[in-house]
PDB file with SEQRES, HELIX, SHEET and CRYST1 records, atoms N, CA, C and O in Angstrom:
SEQRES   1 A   80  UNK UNK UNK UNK UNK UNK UNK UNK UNK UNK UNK UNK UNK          
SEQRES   2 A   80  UNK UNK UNK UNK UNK UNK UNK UNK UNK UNK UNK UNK UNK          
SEQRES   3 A   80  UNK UNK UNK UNK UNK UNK UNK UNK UNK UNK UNK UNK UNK          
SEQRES   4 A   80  UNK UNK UNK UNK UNK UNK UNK UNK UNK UNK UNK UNK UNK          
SEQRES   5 A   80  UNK UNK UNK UNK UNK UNK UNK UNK UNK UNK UNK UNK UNK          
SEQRES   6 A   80  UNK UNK UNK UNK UNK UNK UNK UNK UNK UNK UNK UNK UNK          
SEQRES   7 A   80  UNK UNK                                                      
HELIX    1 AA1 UNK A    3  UNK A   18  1                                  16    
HELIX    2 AA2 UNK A   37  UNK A   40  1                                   4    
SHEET    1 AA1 2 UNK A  22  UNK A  24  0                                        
SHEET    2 AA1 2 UNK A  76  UNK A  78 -1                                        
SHEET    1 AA2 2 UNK A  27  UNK A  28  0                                        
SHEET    2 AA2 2 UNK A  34  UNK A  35 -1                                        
SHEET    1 AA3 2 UNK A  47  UNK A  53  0                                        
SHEET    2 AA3 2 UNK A  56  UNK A  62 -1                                        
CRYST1    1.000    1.000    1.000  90.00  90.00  90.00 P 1           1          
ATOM      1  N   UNK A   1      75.898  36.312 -16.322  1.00  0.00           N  
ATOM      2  CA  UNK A   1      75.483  34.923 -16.311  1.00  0.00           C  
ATOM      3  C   UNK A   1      75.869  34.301 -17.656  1.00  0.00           C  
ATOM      4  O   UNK A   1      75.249  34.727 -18.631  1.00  0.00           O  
ATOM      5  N   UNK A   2      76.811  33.346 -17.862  1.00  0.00           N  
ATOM      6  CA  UNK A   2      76.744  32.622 -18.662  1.00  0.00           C  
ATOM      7  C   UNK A   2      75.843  31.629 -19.447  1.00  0.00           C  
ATOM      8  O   UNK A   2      75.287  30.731 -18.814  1.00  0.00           O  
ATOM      9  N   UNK A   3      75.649  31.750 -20.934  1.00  0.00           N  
ATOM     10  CA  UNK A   3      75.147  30.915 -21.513  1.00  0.00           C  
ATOM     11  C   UNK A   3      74.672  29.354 -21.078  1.00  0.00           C  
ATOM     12  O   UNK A   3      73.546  29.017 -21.443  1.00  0.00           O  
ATOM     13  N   UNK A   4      75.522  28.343 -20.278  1.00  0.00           N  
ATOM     14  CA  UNK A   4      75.228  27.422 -19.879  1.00  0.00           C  
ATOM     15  C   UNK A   4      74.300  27.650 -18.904  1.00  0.00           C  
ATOM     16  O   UNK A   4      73.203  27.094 -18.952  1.00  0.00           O  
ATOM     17  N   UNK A   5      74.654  28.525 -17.875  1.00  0.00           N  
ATOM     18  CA  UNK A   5      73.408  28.789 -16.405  1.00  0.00           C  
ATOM     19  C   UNK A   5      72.436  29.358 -16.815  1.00  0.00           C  
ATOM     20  O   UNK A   5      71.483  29.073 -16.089  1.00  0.00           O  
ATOM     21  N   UNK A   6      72.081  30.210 -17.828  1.00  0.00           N  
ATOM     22  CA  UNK A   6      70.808  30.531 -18.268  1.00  0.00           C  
ATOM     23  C   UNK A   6      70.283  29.278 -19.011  1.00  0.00           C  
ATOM     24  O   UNK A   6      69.057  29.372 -18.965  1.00  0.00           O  
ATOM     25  N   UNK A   7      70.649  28.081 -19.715  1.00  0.00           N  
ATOM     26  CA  UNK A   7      70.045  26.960 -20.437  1.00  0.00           C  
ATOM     27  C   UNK A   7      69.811  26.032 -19.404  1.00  0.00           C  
ATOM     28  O   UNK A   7      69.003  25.112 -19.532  1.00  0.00           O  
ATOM     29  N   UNK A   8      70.641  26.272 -18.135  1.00  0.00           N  
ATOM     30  CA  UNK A   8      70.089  25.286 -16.667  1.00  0.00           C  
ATOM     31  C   UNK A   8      68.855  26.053 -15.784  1.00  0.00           C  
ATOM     32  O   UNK A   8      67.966  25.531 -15.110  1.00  0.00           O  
ATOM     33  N   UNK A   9      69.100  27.318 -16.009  1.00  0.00           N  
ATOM     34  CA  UNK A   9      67.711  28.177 -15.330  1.00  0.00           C  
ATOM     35  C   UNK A   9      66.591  27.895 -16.347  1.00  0.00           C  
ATOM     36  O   UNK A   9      65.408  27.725 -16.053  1.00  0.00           O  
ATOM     37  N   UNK A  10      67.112  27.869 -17.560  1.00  0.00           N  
ATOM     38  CA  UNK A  10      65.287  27.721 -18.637  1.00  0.00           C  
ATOM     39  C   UNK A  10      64.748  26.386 -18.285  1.00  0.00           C  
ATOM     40  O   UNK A  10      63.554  26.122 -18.143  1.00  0.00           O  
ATOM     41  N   UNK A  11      66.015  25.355 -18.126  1.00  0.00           N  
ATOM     42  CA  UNK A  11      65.384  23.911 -17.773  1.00  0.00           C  
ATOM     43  C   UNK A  11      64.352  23.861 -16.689  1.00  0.00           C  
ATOM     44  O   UNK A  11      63.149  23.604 -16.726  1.00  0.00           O  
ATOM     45  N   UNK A  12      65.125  24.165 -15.758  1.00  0.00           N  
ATOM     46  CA  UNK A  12      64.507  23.788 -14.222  1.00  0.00           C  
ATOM     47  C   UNK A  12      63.069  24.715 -14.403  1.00  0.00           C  
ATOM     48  O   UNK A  12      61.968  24.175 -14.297  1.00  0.00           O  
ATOM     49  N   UNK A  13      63.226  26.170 -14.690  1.00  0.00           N  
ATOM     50  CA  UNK A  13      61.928  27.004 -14.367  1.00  0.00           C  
ATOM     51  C   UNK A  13      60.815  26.596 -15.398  1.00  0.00           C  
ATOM     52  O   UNK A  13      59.605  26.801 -15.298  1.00  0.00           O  
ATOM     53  N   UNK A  14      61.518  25.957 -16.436  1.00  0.00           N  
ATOM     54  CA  UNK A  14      60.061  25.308 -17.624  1.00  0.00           C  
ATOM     55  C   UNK A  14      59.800  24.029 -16.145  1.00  0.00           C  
ATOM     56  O   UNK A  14      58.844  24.520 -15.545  1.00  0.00           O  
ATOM     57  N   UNK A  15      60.008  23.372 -15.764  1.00  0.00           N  
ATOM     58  CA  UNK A  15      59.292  22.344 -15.039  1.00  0.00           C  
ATOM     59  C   UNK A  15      58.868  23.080 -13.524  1.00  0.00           C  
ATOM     60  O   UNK A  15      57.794  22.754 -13.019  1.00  0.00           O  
ATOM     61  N   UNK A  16      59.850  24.192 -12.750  1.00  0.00           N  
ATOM     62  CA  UNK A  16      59.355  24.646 -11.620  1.00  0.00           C  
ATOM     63  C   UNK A  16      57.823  25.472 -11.525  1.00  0.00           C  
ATOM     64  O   UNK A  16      56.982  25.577 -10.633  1.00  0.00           O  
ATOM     65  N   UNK A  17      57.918  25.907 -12.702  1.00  0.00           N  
ATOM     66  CA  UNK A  17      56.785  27.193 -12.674  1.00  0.00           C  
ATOM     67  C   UNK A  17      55.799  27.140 -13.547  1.00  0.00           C  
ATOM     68  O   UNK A  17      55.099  28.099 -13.875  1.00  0.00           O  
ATOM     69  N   UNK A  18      55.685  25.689 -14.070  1.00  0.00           N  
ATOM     70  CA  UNK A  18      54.555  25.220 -15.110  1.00  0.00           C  
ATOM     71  C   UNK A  18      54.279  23.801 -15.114  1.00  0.00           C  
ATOM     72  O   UNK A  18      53.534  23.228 -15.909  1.00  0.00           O  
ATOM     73  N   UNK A  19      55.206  23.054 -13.771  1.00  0.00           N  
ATOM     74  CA  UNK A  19      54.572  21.369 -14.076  1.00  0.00           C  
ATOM     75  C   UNK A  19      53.360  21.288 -13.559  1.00  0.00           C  
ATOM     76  O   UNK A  19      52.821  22.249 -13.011  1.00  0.00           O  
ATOM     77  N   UNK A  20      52.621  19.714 -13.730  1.00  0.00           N  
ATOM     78  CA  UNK A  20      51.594  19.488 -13.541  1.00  0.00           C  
ATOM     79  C   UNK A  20      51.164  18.863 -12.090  1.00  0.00           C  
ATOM     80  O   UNK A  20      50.081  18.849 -11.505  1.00  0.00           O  
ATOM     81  N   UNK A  21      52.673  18.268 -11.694  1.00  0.00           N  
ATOM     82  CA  UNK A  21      52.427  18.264 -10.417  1.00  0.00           C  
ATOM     83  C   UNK A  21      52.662  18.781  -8.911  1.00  0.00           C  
ATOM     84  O   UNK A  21      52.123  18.630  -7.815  1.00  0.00           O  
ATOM     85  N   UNK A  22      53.914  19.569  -9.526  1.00  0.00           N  
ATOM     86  CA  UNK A  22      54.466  20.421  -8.592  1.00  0.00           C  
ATOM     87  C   UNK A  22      54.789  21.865  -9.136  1.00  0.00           C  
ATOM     88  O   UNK A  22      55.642  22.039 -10.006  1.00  0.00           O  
ATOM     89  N   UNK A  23      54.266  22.601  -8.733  1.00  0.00           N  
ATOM     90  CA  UNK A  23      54.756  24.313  -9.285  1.00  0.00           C  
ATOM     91  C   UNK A  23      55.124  25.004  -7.840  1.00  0.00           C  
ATOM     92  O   UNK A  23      54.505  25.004  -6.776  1.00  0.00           O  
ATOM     93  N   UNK A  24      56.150  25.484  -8.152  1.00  0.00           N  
ATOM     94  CA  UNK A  24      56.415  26.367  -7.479  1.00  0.00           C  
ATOM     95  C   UNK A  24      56.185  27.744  -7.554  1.00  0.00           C  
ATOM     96  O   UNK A  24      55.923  28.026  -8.723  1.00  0.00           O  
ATOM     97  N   UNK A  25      56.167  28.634  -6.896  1.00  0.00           N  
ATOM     98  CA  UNK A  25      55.756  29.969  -6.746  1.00  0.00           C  
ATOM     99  C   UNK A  25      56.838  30.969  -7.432  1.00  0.00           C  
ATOM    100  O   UNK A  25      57.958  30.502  -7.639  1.00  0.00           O  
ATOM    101  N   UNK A  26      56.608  32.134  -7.747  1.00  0.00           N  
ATOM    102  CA  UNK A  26      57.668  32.882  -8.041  1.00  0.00           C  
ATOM    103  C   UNK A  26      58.065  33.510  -6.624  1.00  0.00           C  
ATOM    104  O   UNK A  26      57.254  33.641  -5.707  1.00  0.00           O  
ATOM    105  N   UNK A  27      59.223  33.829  -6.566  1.00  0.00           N  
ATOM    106  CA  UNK A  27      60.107  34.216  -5.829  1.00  0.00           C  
ATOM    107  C   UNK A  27      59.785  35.613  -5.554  1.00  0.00           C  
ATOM    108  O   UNK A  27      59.955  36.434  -6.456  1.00  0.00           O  
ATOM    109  N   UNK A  28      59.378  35.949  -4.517  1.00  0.00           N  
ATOM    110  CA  UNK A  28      59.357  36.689  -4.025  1.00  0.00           C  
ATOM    111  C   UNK A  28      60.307  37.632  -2.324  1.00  0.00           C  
ATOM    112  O   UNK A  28      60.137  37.354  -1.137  1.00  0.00           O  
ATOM    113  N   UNK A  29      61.144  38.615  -2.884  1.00  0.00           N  
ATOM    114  CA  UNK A  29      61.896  38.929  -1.648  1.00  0.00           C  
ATOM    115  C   UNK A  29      61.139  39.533  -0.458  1.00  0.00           C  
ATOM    116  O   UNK A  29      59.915  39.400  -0.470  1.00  0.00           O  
ATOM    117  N   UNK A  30      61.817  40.304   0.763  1.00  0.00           N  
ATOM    118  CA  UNK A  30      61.065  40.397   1.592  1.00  0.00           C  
ATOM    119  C   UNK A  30      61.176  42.336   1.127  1.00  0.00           C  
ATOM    120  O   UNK A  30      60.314  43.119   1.526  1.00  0.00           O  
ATOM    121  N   UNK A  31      62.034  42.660   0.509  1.00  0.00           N  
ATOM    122  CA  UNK A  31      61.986  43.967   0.208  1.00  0.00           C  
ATOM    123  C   UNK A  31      61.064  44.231  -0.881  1.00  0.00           C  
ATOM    124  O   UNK A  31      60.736  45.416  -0.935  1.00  0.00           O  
ATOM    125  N   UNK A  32      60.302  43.125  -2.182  1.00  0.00           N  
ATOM    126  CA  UNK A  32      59.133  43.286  -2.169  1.00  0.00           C  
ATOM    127  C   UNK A  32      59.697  43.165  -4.035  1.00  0.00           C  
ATOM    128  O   UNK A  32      59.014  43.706  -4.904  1.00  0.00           O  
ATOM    129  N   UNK A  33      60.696  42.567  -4.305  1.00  0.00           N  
ATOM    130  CA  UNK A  33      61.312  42.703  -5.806  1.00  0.00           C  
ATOM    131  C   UNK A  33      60.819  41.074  -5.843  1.00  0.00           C  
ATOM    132  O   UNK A  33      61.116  40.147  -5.089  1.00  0.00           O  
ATOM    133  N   UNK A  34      59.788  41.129  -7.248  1.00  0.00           N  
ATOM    134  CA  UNK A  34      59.584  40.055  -7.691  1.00  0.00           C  
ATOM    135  C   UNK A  34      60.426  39.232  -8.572  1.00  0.00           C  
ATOM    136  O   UNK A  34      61.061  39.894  -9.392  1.00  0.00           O  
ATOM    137  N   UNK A  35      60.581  38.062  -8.610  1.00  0.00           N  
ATOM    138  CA  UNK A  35      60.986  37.089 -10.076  1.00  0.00           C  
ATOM    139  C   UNK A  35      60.328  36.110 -10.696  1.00  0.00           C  
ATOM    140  O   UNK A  35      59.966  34.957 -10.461  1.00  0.00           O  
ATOM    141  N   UNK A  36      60.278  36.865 -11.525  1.00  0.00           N  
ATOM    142  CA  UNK A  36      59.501  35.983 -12.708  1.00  0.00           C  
ATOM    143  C   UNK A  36      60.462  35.242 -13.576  1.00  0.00           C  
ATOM    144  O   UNK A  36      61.591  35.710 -13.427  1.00  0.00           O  
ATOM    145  N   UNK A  37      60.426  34.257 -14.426  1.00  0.00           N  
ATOM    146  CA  UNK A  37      61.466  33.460 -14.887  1.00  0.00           C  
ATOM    147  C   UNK A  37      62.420  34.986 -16.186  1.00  0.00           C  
ATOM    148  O   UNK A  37      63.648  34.917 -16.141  1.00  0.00           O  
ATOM    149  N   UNK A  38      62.137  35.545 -16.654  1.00  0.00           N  
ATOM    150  CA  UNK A  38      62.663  36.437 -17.139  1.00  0.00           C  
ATOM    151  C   UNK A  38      63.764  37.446 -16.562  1.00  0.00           C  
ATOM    152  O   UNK A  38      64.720  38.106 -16.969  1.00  0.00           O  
ATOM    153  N   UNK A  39      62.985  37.144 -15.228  1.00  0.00           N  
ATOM    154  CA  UNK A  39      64.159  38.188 -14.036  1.00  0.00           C  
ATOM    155  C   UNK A  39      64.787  37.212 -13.579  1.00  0.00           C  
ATOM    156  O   UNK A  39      65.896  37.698 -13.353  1.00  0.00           O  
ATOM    157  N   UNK A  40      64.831  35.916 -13.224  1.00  0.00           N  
ATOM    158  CA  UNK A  40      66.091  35.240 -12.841  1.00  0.00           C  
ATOM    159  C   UNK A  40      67.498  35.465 -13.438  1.00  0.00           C  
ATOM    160  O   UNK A  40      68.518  35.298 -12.769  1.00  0.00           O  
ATOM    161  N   UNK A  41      67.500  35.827 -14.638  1.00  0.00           N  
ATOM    162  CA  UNK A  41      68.362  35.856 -15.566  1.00  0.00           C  
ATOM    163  C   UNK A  41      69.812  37.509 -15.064  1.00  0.00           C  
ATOM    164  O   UNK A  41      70.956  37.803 -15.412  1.00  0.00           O  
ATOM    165  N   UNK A  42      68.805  38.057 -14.163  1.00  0.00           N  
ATOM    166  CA  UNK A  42      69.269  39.674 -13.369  1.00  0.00           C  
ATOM    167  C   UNK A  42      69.504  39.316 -11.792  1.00  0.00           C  
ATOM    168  O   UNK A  42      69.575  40.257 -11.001  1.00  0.00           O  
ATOM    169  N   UNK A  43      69.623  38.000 -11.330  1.00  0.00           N  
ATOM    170  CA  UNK A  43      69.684  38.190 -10.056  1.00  0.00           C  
ATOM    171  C   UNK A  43      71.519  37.595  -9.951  1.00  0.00           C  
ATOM    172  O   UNK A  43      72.044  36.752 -10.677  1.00  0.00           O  
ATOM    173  N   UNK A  44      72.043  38.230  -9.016  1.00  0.00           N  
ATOM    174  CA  UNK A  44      73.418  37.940  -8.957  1.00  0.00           C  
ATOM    175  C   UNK A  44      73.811  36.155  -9.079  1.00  0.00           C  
ATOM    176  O   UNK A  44      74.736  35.675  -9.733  1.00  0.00           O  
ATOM    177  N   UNK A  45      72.888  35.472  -8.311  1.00  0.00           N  
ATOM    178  CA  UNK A  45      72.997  34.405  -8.034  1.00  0.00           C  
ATOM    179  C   UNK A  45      72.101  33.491  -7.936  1.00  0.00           C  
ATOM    180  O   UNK A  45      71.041  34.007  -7.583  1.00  0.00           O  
ATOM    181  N   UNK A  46      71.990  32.036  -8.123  1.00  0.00           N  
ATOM    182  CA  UNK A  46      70.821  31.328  -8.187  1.00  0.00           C  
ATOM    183  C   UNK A  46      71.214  29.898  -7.668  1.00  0.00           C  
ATOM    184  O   UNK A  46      71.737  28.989  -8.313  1.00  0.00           O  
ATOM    185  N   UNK A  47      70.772  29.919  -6.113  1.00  0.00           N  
ATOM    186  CA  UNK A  47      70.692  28.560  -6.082  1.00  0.00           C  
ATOM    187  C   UNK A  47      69.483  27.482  -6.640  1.00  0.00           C  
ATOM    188  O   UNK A  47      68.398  27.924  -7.017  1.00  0.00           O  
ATOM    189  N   UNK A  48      69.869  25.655  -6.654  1.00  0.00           N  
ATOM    190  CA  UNK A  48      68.956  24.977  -6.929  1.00  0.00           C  
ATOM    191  C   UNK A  48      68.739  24.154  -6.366  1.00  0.00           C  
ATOM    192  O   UNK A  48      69.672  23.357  -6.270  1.00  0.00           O  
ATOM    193  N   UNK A  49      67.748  23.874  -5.816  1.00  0.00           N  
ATOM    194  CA  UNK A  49      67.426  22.915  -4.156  1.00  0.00           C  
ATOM    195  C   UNK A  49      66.282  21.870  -4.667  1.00  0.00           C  
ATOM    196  O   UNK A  49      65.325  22.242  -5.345  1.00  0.00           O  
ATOM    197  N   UNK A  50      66.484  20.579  -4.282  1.00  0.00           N  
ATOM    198  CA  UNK A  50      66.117  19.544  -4.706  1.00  0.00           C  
ATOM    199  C   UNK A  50      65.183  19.390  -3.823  1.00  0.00           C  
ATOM    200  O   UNK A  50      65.372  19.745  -2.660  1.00  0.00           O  
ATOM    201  N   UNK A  51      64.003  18.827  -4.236  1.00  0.00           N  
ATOM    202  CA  UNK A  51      62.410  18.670  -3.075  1.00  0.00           C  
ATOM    203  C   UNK A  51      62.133  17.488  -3.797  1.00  0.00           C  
ATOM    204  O   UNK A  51      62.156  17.399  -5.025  1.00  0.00           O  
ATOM    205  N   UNK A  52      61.730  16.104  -2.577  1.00  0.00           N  
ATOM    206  CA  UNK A  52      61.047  14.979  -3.074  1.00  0.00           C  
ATOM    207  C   UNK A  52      59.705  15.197  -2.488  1.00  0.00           C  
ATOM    208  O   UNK A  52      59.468  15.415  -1.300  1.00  0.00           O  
ATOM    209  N   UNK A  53      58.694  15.097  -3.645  1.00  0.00           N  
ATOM    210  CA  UNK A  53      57.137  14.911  -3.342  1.00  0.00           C  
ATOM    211  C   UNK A  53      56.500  13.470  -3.678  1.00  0.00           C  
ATOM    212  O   UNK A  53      56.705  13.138  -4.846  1.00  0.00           O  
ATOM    213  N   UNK A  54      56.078  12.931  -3.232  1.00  0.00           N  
ATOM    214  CA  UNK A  54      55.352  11.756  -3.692  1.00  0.00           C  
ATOM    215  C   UNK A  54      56.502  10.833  -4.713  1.00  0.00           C  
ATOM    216  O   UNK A  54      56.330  10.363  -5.838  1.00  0.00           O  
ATOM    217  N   UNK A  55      57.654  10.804  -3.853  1.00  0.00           N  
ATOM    218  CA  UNK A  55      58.467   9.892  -4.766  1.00  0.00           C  
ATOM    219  C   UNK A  55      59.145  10.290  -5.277  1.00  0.00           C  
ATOM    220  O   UNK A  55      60.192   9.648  -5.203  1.00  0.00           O  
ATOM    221  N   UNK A  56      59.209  11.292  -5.987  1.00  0.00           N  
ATOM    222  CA  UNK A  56      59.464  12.789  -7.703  1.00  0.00           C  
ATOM    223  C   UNK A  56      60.608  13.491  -7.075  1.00  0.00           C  
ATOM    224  O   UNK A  56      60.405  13.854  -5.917  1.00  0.00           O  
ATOM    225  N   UNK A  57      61.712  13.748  -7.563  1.00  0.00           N  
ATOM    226  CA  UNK A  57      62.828  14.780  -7.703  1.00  0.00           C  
ATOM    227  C   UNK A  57      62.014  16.043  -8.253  1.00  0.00           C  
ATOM    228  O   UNK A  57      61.467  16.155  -9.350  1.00  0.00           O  
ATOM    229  N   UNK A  58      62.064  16.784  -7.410  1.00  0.00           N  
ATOM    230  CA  UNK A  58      61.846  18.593  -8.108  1.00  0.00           C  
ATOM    231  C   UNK A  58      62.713  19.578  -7.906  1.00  0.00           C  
ATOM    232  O   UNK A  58      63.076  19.716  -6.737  1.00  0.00           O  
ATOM    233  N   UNK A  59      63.149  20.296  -8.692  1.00  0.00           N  
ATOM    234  CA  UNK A  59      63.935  20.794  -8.479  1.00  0.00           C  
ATOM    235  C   UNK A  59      63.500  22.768  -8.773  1.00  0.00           C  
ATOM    236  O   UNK A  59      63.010  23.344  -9.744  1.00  0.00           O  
ATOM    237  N   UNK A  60      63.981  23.279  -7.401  1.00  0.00           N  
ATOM    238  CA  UNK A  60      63.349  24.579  -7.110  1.00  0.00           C  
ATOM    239  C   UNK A  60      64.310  25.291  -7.274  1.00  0.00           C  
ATOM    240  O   UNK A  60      65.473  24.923  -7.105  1.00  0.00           O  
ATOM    241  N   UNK A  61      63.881  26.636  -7.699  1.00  0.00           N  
ATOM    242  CA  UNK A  61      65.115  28.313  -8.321  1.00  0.00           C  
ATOM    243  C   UNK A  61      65.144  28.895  -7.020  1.00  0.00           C  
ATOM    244  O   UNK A  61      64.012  29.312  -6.775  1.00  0.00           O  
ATOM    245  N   UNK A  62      66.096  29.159  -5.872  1.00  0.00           N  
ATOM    246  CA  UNK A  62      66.087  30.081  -5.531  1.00  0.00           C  
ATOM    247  C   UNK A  62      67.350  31.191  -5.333  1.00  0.00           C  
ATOM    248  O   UNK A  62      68.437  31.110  -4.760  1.00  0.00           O  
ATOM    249  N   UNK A  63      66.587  32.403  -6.181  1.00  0.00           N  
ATOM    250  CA  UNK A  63      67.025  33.523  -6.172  1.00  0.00           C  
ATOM    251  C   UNK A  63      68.193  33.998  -5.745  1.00  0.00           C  
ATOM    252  O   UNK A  63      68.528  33.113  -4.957  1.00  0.00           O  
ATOM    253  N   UNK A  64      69.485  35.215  -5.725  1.00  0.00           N  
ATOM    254  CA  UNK A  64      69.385  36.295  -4.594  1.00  0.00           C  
ATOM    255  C   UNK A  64      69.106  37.559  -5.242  1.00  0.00           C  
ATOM    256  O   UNK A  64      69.194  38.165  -6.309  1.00  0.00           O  
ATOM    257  N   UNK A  65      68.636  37.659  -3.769  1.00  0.00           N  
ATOM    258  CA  UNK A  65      67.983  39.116  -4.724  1.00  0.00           C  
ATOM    259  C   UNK A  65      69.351  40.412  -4.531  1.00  0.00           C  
ATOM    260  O   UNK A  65      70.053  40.570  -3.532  1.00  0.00           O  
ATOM    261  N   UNK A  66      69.404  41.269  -5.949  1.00  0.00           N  
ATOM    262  CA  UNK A  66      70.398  41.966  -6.251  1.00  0.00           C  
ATOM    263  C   UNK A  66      69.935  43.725  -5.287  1.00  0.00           C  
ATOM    264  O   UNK A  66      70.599  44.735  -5.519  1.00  0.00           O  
ATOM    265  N   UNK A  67      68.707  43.732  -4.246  1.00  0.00           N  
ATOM    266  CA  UNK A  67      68.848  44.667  -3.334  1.00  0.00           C  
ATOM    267  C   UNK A  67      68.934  44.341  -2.091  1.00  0.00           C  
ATOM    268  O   UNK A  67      69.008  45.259  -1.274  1.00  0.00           O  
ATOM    269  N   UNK A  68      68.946  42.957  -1.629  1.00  0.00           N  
ATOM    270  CA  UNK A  68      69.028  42.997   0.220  1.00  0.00           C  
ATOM    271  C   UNK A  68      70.329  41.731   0.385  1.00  0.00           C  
ATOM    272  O   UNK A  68      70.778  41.325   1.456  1.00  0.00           O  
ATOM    273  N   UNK A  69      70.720  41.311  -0.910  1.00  0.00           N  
ATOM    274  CA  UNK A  69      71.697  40.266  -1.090  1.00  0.00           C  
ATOM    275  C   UNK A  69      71.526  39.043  -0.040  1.00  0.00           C  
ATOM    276  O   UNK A  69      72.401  38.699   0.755  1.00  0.00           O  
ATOM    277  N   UNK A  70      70.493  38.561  -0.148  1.00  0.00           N  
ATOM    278  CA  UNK A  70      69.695  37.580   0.535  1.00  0.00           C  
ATOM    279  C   UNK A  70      69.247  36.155  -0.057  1.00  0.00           C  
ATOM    280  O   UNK A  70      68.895  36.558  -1.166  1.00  0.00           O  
ATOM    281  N   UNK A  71      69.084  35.190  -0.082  1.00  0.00           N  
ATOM    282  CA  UNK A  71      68.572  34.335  -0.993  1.00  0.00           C  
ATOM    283  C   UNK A  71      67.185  34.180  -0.740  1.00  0.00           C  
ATOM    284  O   UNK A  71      66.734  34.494   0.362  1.00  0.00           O  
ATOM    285  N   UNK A  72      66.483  33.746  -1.608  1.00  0.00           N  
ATOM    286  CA  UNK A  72      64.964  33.652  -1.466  1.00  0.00           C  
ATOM    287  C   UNK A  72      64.555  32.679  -1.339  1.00  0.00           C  
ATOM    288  O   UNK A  72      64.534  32.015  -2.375  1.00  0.00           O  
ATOM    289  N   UNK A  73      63.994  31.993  -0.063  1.00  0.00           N  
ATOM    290  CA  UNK A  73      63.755  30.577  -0.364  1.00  0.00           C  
ATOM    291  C   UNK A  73      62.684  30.310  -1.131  1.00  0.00           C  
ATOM    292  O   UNK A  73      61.736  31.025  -0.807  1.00  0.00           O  
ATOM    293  N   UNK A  74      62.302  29.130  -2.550  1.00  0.00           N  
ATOM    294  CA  UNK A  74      61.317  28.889  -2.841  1.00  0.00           C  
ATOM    295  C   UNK A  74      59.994  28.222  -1.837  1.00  0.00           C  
ATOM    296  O   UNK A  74      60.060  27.588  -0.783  1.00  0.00           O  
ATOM    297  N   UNK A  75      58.956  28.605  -2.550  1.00  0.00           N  
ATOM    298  CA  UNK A  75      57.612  27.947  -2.137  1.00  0.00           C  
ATOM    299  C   UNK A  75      56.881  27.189  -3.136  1.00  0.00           C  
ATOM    300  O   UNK A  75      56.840  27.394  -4.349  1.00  0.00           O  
ATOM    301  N   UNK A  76      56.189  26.094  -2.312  1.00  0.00           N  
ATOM    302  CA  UNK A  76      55.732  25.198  -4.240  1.00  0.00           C  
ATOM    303  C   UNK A  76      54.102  25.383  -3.632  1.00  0.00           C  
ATOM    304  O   UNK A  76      53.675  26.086  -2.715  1.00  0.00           O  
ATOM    305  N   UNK A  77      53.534  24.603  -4.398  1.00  0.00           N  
ATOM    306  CA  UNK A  77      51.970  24.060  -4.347  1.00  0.00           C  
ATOM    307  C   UNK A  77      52.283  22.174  -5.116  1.00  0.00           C  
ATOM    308  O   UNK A  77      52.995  21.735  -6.020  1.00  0.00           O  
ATOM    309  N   UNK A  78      51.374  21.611  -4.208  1.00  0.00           N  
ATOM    310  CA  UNK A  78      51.106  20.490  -5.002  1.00  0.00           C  
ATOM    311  C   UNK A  78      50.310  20.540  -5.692  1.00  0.00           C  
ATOM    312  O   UNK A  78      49.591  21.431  -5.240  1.00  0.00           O  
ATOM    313  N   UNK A  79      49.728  20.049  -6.872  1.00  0.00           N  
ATOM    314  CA  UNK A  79      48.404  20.242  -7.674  1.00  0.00           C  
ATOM    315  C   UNK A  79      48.148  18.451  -7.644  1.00  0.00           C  
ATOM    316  O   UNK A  79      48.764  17.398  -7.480  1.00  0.00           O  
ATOM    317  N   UNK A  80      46.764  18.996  -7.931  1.00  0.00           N  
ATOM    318  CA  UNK A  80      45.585  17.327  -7.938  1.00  0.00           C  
ATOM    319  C   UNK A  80      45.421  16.968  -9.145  1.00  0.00           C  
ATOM    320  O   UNK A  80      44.740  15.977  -9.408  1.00  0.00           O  
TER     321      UNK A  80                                                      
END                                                                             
């Protein structure tokens, strides 16, 4: 992974996995390999999928995971 895609993965996952109004979940595969923003950085590939909530551009990590070569779709939560 290049330097630039890891400074576009720190962007997005500082707002995916810690905003105030939308967080998304960590990524979880179905073979049971978690990602945490530290392990994105080990997965072959990373798409980034755009979600409008209440108006708001969000923008979600998902994964593939480097044992079932699958992509992971994200899951969010809204918060109050």
């Amino acid at each position: 992974m290049t330097e630039q895609e890891k400074l576009l993965i720190d962007k997005y996952a500082k707002q995916a996995f810690h905003g105030t109004l939308f967080r998304q979940h960590y990524p979880v595969c179905k073979c049971g390999k978690v990602f945490d923003e530290k392990e994105l950085y080990n997965a072959p590939g990373v798409f980034l999928r755009k979600v409008d909530v209440f108006g708001k551009t969000f923008t979600m990590i998902e994964p593939i995971c480097p044992v079932c070569k699958e992509r992971i779709p994200g899951t969010y939560s809204i918060l109050n």
